[in-house]
C-alpha positions as CSV (number, residue, x, y, z in Angstrom):
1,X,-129.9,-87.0,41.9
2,X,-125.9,-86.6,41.0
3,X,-124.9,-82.5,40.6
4,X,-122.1,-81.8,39.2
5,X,-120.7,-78.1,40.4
6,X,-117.5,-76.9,38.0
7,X,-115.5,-74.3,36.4
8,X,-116.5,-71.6,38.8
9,X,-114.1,-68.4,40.3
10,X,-114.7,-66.2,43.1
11,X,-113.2,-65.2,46.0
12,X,-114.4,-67.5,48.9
13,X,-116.5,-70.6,48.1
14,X,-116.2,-71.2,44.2
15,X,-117.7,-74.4,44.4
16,X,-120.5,-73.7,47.2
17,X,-120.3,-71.5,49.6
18,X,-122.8,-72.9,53.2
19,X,-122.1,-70.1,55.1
20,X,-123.7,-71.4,58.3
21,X,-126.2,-73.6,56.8
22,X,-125.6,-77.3,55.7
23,X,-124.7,-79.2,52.4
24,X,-125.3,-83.0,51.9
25,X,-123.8,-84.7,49.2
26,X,-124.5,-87.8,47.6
27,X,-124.6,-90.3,44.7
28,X,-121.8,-89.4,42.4
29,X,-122.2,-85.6,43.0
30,X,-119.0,-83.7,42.4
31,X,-117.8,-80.8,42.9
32,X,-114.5,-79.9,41.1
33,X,-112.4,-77.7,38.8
34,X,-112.8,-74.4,40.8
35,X,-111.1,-71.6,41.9
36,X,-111.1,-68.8,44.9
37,X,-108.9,-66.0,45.0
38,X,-108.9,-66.2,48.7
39,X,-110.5,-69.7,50.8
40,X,-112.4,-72.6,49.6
41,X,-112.0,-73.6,46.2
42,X,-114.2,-76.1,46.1
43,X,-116.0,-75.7,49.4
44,X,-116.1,-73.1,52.1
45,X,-118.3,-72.9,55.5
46,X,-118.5,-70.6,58.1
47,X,-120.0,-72.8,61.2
48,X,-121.5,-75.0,58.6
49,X,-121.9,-78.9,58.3
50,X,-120.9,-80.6,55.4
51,X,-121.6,-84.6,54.8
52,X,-120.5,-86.6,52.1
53,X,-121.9,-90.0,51.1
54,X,-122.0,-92.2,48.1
55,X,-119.4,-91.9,45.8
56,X,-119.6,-87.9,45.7
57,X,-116.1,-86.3,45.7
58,X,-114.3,-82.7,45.9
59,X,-111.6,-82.2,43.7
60,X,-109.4,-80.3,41.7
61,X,-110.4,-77.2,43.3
62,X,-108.0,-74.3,44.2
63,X,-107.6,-71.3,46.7
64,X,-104.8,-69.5,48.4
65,X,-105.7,-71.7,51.5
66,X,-108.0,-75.0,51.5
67,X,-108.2,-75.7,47.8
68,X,-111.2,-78.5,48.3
69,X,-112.7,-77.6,51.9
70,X,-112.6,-74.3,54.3
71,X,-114.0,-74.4,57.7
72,X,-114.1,-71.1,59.4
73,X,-116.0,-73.4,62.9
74,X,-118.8,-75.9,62.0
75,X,-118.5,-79.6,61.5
76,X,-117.1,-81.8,59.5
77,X,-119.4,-85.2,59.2
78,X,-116.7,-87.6,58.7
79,X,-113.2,-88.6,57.2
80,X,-113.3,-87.2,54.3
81,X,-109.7,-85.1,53.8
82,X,-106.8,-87.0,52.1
83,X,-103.0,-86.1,53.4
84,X,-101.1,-86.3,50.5
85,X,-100.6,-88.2,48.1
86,X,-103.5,-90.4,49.2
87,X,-106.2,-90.4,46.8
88,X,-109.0,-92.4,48.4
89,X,-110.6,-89.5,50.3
90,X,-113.6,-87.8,49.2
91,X,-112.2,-84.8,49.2
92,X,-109.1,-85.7,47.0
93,X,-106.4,-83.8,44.8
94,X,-106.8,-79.8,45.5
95,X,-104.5,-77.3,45.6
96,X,-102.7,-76.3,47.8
97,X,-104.3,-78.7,50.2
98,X,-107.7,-80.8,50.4
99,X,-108.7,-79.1,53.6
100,X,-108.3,-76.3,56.1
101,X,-110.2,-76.4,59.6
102,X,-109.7,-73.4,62.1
């Protein structure tokens, strides 16, 4: 079923935060609107795997560094990350960036 994950602060992961475990997303899922003081506004991982399927999206998220996506290691299941201004990236339209991989 579609989740919708929004209107959250905190200092890493505002959205969600894996931490080394895995997070699949589907349908129209979304995660959006968002903030972390620090990493990951919409998404953070430290050696997680995120996947994204369907028409699920990240956006609109914020952090000091990877506004939609932070990966401290892990993997990254596909092309999801937008460079901007292209908009037709699952992970779409965060600030400052859509996503940060180390």
């Amino acid at each position: 079923s579609d989740l919708s994950v929004h209107d959250n602060d905190a200092v890493d992961g505002a959205g969600v935060d894996i931490g080394a475990g895995t997070l699949v997303m589907g349908g129209s899922s979304a995660i959006h609107h968002n903030t972390a003081t620090e990493v990951g506004g919409g998404i953070s991982s430290y050696n997680g795997t995120l996947t994204i399927g369907g028409s699920a999206s990240v956006h609109h998220n914020t952090a000091t560094s990877g506004g939609g996506y932070y990966a401290d290691g892990g993997t990254l299941g596909g092309d999801y990350c937008s460079i901007a201004p292209a908009t037709d990236k699952p992970i779409r339209s965060n600030t400052p960036d859509d996503c940060v991989a180390l």
